[in-house]
LUMDOGU-72720 format. One record per residue (C-alpha): x, y, z; chain. Coordinates in steps of 0.2 Angstrom, whole numbers, plus 5000, padded with zeros to 4 digits. Layout:
N
MISE X Y Z A .
...
***
This chain:
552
MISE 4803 5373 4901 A .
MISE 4808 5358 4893 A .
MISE 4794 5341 4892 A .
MISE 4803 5327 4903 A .
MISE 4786 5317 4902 A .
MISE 4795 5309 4885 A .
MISE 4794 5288 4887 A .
MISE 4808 5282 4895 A .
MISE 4812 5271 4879 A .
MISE 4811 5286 4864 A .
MISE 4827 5286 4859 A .
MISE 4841 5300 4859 A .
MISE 4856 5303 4849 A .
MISE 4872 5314 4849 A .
MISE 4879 5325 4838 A .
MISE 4891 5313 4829 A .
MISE 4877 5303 4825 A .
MISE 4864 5319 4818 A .
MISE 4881 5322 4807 A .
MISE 4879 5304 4800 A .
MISE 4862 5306 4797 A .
MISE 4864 5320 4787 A .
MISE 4879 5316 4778 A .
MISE 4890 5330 4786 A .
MISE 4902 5335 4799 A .
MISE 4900 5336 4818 A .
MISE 4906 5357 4815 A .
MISE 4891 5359 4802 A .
MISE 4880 5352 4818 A .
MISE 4887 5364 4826 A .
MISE 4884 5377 4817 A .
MISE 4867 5373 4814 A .
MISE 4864 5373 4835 A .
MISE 4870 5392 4833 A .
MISE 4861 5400 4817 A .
MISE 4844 5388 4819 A .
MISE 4834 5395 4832 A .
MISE 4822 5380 4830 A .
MISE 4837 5366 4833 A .
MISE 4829 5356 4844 A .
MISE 4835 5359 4862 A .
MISE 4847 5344 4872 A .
MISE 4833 5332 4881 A .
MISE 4847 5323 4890 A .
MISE 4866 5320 4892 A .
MISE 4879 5337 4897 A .
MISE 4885 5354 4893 A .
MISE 4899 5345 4883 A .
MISE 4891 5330 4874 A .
MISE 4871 5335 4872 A .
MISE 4858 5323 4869 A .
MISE 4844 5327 4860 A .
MISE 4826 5316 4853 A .
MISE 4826 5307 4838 A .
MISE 4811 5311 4833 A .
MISE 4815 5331 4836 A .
MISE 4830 5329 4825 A .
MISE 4822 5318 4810 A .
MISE 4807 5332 4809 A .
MISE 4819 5347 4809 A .
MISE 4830 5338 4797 A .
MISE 4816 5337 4786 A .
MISE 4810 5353 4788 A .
MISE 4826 5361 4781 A .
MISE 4829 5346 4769 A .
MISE 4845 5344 4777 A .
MISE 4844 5324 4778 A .
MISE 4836 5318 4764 A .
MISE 4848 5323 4749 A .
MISE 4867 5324 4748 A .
MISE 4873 5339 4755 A .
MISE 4883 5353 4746 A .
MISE 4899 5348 4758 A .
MISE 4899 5330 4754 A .
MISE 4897 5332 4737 A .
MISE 4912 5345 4736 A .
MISE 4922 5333 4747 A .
MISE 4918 5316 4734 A .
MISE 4922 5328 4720 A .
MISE 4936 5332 4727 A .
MISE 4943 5313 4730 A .
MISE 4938 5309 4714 A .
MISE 4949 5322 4706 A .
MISE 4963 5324 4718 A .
MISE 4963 5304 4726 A .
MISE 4975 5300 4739 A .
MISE 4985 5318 4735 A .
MISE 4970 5325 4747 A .
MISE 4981 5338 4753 A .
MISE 4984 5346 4736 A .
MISE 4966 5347 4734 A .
MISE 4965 5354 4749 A .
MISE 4979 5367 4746 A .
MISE 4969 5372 4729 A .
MISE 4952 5374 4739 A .
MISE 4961 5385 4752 A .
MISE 4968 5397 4739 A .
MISE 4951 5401 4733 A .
MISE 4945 5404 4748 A .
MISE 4960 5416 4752 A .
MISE 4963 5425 4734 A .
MISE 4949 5419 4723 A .
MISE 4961 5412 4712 A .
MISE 4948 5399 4702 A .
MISE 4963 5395 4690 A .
MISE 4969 5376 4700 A .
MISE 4950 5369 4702 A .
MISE 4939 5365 4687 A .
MISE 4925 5376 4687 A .
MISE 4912 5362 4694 A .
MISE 4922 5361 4711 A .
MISE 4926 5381 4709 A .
MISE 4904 5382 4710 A .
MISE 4904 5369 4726 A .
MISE 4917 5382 4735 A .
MISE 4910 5397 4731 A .
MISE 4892 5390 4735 A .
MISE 4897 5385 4751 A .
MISE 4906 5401 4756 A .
MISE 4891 5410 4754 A .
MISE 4882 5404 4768 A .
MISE 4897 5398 4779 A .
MISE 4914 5409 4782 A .
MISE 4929 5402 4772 A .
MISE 4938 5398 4788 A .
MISE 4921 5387 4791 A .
MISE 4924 5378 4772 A .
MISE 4940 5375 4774 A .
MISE 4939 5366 4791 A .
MISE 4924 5355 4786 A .
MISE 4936 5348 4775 A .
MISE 4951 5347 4785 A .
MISE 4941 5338 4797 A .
MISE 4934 5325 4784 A .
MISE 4952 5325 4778 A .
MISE 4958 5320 4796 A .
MISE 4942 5308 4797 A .
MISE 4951 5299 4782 A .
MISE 4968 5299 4787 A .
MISE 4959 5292 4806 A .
MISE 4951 5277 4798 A .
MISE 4966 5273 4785 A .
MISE 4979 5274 4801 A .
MISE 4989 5286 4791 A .
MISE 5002 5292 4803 A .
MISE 5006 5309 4792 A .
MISE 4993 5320 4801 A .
MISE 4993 5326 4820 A .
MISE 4975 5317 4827 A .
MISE 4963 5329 4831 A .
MISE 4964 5318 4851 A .
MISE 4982 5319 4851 A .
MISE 4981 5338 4849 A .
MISE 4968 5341 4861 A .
MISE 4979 5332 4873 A .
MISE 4995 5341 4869 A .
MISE 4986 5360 4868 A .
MISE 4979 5352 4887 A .
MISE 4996 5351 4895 A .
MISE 5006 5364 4886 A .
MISE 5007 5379 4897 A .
MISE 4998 5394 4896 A .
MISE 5004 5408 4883 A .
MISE 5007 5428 4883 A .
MISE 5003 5437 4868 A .
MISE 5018 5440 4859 A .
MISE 5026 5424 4865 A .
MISE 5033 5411 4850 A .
MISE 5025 5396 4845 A .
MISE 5034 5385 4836 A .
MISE 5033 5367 4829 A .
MISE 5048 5359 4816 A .
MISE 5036 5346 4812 A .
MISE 5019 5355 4808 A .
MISE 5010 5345 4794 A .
MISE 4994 5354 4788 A .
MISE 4996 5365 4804 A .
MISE 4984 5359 4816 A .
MISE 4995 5360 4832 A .
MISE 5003 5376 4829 A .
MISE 4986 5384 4823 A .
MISE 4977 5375 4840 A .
MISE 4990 5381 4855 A .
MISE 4989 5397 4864 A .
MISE 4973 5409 4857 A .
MISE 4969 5413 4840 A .
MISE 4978 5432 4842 A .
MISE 4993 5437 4851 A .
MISE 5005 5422 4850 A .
MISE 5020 5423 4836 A .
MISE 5020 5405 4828 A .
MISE 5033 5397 4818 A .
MISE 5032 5383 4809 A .
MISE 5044 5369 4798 A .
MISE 5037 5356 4787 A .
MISE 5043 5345 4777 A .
MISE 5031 5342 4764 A .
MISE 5027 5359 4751 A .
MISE 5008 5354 4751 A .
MISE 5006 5353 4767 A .
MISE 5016 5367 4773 A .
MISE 5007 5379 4759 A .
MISE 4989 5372 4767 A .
MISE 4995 5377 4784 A .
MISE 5001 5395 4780 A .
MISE 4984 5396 4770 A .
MISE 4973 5391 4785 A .
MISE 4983 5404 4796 A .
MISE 4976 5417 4784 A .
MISE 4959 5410 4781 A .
MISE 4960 5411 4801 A .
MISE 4965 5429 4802 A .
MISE 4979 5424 4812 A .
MISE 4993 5437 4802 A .
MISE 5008 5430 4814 A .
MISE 5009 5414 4805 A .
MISE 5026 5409 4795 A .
MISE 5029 5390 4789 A .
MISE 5045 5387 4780 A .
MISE 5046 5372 4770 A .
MISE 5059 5362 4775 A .
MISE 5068 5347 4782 A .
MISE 5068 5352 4799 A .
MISE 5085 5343 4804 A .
MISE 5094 5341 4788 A .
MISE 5087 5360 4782 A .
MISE 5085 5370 4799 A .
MISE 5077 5386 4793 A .
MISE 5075 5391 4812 A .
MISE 5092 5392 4818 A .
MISE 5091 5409 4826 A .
MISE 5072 5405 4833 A .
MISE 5071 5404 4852 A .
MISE 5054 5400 4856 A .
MISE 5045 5402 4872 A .
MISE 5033 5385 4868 A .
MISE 5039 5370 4856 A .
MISE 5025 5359 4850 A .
MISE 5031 5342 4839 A .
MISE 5022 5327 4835 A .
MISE 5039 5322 4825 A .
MISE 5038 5305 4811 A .
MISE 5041 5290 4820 A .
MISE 5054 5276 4813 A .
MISE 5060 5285 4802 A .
MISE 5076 5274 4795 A .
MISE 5089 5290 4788 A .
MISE 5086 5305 4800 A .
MISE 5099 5311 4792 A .
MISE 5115 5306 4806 A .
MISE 5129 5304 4796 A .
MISE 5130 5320 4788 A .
MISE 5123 5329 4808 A .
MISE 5136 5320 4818 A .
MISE 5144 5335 4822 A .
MISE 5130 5346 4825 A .
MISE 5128 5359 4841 A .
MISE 5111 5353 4844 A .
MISE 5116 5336 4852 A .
MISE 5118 5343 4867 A .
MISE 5112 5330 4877 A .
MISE 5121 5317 4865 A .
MISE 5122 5309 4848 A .
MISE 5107 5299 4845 A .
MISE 5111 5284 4836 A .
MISE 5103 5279 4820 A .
MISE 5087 5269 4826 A .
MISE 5085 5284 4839 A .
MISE 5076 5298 4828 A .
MISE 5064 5302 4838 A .
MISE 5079 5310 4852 A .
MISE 5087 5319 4837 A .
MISE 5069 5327 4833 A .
MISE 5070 5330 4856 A .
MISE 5084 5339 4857 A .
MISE 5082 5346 4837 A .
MISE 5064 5355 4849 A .
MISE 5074 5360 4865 A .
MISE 5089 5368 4854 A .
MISE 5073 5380 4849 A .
MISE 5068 5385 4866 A .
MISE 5071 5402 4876 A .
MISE 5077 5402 4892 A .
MISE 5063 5396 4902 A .
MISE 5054 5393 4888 A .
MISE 5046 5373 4887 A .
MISE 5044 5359 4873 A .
MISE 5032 5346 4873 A .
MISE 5039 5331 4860 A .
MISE 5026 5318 4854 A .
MISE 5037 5300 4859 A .
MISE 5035 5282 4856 A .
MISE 5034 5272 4870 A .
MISE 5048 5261 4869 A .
MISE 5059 5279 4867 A .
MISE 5056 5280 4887 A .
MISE 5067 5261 4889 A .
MISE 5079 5256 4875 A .
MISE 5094 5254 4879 A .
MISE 5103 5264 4864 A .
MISE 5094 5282 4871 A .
MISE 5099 5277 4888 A .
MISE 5113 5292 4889 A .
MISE 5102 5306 4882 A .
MISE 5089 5301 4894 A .
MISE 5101 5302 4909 A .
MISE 5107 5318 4902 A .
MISE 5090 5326 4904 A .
MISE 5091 5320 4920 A .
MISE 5106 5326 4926 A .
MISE 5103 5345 4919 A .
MISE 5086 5345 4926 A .
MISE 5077 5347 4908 A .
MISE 5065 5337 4909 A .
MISE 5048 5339 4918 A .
MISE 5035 5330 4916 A .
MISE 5030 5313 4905 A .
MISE 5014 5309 4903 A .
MISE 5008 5291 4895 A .
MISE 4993 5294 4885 A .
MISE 4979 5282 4884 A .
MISE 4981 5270 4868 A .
MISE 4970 5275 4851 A .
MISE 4977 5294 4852 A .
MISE 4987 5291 4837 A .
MISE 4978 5287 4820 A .
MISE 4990 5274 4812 A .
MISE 4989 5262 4832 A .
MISE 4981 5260 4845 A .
MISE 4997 5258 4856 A .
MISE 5000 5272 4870 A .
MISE 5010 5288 4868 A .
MISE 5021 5299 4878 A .
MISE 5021 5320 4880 A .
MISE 5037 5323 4887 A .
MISE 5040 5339 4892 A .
MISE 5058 5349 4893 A .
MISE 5060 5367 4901 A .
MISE 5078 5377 4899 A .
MISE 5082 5384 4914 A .
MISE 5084 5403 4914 A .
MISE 5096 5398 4928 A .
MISE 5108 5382 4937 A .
MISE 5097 5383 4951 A .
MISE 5081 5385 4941 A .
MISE 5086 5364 4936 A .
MISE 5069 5354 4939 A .
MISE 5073 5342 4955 A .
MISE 5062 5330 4948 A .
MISE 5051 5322 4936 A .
MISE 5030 5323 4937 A .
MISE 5026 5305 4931 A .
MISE 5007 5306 4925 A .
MISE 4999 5288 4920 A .
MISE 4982 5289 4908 A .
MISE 4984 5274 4901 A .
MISE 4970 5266 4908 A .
MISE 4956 5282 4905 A .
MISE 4947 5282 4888 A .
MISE 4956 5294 4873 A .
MISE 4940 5304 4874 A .
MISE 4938 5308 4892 A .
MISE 4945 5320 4903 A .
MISE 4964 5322 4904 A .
MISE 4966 5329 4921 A .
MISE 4975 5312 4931 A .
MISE 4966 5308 4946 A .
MISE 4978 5309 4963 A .
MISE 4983 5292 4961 A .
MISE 4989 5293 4942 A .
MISE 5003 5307 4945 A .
MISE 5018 5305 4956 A .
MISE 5031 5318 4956 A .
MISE 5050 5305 4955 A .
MISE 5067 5313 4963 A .
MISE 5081 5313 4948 A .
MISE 5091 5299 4960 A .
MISE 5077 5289 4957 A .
MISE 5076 5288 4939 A .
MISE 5097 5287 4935 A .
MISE 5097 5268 4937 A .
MISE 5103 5256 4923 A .
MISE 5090 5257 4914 A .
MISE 5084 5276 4916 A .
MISE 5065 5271 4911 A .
MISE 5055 5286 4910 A .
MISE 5038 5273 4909 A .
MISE 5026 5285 4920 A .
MISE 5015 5268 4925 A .
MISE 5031 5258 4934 A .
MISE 5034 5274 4946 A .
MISE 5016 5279 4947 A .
MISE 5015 5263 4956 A .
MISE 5029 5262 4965 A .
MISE 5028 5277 4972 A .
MISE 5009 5276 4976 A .
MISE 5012 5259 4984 A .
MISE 5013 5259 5004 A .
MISE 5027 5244 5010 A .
MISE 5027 5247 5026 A .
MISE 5007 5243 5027 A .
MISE 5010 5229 5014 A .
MISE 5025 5223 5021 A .
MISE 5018 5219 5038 A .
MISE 5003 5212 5031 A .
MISE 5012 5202 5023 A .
MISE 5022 5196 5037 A .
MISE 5006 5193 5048 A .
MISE 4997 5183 5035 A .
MISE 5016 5171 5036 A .
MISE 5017 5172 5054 A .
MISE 4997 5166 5056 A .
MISE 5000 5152 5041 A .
MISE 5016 5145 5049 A .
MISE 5006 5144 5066 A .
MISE 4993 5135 5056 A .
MISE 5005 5120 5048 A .
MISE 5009 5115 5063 A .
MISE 4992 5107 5068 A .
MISE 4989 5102 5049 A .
MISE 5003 5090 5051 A .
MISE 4996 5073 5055 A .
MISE 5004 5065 5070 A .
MISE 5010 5047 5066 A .
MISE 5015 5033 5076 A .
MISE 5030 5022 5075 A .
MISE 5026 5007 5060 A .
MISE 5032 4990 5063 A .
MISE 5047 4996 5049 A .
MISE 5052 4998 5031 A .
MISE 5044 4984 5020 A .
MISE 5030 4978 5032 A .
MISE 5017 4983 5019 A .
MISE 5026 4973 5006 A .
MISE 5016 4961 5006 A .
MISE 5000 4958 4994 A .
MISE 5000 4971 4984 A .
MISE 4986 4977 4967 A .
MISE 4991 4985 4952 A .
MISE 4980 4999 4947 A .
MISE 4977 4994 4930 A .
MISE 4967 4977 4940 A .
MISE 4957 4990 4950 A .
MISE 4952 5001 4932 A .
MISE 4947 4984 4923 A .
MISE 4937 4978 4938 A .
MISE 4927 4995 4937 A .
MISE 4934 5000 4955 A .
MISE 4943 5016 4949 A .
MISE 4943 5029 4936 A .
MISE 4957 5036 4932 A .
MISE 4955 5057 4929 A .
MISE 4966 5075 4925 A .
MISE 4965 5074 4945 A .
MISE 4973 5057 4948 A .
MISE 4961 5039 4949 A .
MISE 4948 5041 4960 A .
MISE 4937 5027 4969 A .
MISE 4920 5021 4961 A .
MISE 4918 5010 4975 A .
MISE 4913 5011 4993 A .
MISE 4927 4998 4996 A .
MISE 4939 5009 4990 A .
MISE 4945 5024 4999 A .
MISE 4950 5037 4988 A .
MISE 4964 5047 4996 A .
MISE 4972 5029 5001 A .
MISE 4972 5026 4986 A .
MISE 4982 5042 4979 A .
MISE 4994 5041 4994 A .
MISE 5000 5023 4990 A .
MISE 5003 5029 4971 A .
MISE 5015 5045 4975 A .
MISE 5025 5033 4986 A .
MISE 5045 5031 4980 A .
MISE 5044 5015 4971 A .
MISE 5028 5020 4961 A .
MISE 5036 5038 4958 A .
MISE 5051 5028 4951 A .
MISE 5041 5019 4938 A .
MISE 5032 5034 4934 A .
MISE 5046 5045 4929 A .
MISE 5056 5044 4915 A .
MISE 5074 5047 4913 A .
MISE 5071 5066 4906 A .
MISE 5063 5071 4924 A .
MISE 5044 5069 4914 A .
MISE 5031 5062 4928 A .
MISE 5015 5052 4920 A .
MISE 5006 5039 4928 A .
MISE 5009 5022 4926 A .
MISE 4993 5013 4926 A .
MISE 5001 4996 4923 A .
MISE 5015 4995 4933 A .
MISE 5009 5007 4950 A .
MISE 5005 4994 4965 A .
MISE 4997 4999 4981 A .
MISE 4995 4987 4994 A .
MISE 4978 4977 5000 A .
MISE 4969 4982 5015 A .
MISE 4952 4981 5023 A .
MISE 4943 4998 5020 A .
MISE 4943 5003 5037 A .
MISE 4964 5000 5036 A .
MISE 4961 5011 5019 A .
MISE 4952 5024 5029 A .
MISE 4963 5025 5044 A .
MISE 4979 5027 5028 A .
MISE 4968 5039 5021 A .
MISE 4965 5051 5032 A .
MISE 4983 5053 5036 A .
MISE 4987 5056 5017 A .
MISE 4974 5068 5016 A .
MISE 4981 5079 5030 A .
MISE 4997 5077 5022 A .
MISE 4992 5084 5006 A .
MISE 4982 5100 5013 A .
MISE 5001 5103 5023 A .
MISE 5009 5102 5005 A .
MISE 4995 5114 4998 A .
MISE 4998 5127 5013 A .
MISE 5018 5125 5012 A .
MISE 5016 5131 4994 A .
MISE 5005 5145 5000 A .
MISE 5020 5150 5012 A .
MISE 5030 5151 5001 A .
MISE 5023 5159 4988 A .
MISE 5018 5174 5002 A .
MISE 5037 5171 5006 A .
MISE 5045 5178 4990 A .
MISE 5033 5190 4987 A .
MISE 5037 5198 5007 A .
MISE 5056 5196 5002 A .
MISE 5054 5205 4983 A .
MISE 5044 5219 4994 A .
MISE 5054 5221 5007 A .
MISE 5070 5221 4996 A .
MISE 5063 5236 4985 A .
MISE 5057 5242 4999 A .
MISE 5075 5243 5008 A .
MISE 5082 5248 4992 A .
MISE 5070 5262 4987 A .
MISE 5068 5271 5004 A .
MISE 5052 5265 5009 A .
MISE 5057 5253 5020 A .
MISE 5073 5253 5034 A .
MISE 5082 5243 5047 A .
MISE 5074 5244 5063 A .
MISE 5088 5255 5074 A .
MISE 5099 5248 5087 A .
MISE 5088 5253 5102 A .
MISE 5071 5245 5096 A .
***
């Protein structure tokens, strides 16, 4: 039974932060937790994200000198950049091929005695993802975009539908392999990889081997210029695809079968690398594409995106929260595409899911009011915007509620400006006030009124303040404080306003102060105006709302 009589104050710390004080990797935490059977136990937080005492972890870590000199990890992983530098994943490659045939010939025999002394207490699989997990820290923190982040697969491997054994994984776009070795469980799935890059694609087929998973084949290869895959149908397609890229290789593609949905243009890789994923797929079989934001609304992908409408291939978009992706901290989208195994087996609409708002680390279910599943009439406007957040809330909004709220608060605040305006009596006619008059620059010297952002005010008992702002928006004063562009500044010089006694002031005043709480609630109105008419007009237009039938 654990002690909960601890002091509120002693402090606790998470298994990131044990990692930093040791110097090694949150994996070798927890891989300590399970061969240590005096790891100290959690003293607070969850199942999934422990806490434990400070105190607890400094004695153990001291105990088992595990804190107080570099570990054999870190110092295999600085060796390693020192010899190897920004080409990490050669390194890498090297490493893993020692691991996998004891081949010592590529390392130098100081870094061959760091491997092999690590493997003898940890499983090569376990080496070798220490340091692709260092390796991904780096590429995190340098905002290198050449690596799948270890967020972004967990999200991806989240949504992806569940797996068979014997069912095909592939990914065009695999990199060091993290997706394609993440999705589905470790045995039983065929997976089928493309990359680009030789390094990386050799790493990946090592790290399938050092994994035991024997189904594992990675061509290296440009995916769209160099399909290696053209006879592959695979039940799940997983891409995180490069971004931006300014030569997918169009010109020379223009003709190819793939574009079934449409040619992309140049600027438009990332719908080349789309339908490059979907040409892959079995009947029935589902792709989930890694996509910019702004791919969901340019205008020069507007065709394609109405094609996946139309077919019914596309399922689902999901808008990630931002900091997913290593190289921003922008927002992503999944989008997900299924080939129907039949016409009628065409989605009949879109499942719009909106995270944008949750943290990257949290949960990825949506709550009930970030998912709206969108009719396919309703996306195929001009624009054909697959943004989940603009239906999310359209589609969660109520109008009719709205609307005649809106129309009650109008009603109650035109029933309202009726008695706010002043009632006046007939004057003895234009000019009777022309008489002796003071310019508000003689009132400012004489110390009578200041003049503020808020327009002059009285310093004087004898002076009423709203008599005196009422007299200054009249027409002649107006006219001498506007210029001829239509700019209004006060003329402190020329502005007059006439001389009265200051109940005579008062009497003016209280007048132009009811006049200018009217003007304030007009503006009110209207402003509750346009926005009843913008409702009411979407809502007319989208369904929500309708003309009242004949009989009612």
């Amino acid at each position: 039974m654990k002690d909960d009589t601890r002091p509120v104050s002693e402090p606790l710390v998470a298994g990131a932060e044990i990692a930093r004080l040791a110097g090694v990797t949150r994996a070798a935490v927890s891989n300590w937790r399970r061969r240590y059977d005096d790891f100290p136990d959690p003293a607070g937080g969850g199942a999934s994200a422990p806490l434990f005492l400070l105190t607890a972890v400094q004695s153990w870590l001291a105990k088992h000198q595990k804190g107080h000199v570099v570990s054999d990890e870190v110092r295999l992983w600085q060796a390693l950049r020192g010899d190897f530098g920004d080409d990490m994943i050669n390194g890498l490659v090297k490493v893993a091929h020692l691991l996998a045939d004891n081949d010592a010939s590529q390392l130098n025999s100081g870094l061959t005695d760091m491997v092999r002394r690590l493997a003898a207490d940890e499983s090569a699989e376990q080496v070798i993802g220490h340091l692709i997990e260092r390796f991904l820290d780096s590429t995190r923190r340098s905002g290198s975009d050449h690596v799948t982040s270890p967020r972004l697969v967990k999200a991806i491997t989240h949504f992806a539908p569940p797996v068979s054994p014997g069912s095909v994984i592939f990914d065009p776009a695999c990199g060091i392999g993290t997706l394609l070795l993440s999705a589905g469980p470790s045995e039983g799935p065929v997976r089928r990889g493309q990359e680009v890059d030789t390094d990386a694609a050799h790493l990946a087929r090592l790290r399938a081997r050092l994994a035991g998973m024997a189904e594992v084949v990675v061509e290296a290869a440009d995916s769209l210029r160099e399909d290696r895959w053209s006879d592959l149908r695979a039940d799940l397609v997983l891409c995180d695809p490069p971004v931006a890229v300014p030569d997918w290789g169009r010109e020379e593609l223009l003709l190819d079968s793939r574009w079934e949905m449409g040619t992309p243009s140049r600027a438009e890789g990332e719908l080349a690398w789309l339908q490059h994923c979907y040409s892959r797929t079995a009947p029935g079989g589902r792709a989930l594409i890694v996509m910019p934001a702004s791919v969901a609304y340019r205008k020069a992908g507007r065709r394609i995106r109405s094609e996946l409408v139309r077919r019914g291939i596309l399922t689902e978009v999901i808008a990630l929260p931002g900091g997913m992706v290593a190289s921003h901290a922008l927002p992503v989208h999944v989008w997900q595409l299924r080939r129907p195994e039949s016409p009628s087996g065409s989605a009949t609409s879109v499942r719009m899911v909106d995270l944008t708002a949750n943290d990257p680390d949290g949960p990825l279910d949506p709550r009930p009011e970030q998912v709206v599943d969108v009719p396919l009439i309703s996306l195929l406007d001009d624009t054909v915007d697959f943004t989940p957040g603009a239906y999310v809330q359209e589609f969660r909004q109520d109008f009719p509620a709205e609307y005649n709220t809106l129309r009650r608060e109008i009603e109650e605040r035109l029933r309202a400006l009726a008695t706010l305006l002043p009632p006046l009596a007939p004057g003895e006619g234009p000019g009777a006030l022309d008489g002796a008059t003071v310019s508000l620059a003689d009132l400012s010297r004489a110390g009578l009124v200041t003049v503020r952002d808020t327009g002059p005010a009285s310093n004087s008992d004898q002076l009423d303040t709203d008599y005196l702002q009422g007299f200054l928006l009249s027409t002649s004063n107006n006219r001498r404080s506007t210029s001829a562009s239509g700019t209004y500044r006060l003329d402190t010089k020329g502005s007059r306003v006439p001389q009265m006694d200051v109940d005579e002031q008062r009497r003016y005043g209280a007048a132009f102060r009811a006049l200018k709480e009217f003007e304030e609630k007009v503006k009110e109105v209207t402003h509750l105006s346009e926005q009843a008419a913008s409702l009411a007009r979407d809502g007319l237009t989208n369904g929500a709302l309708t003309p009242p039938s004949p009989d009612r």
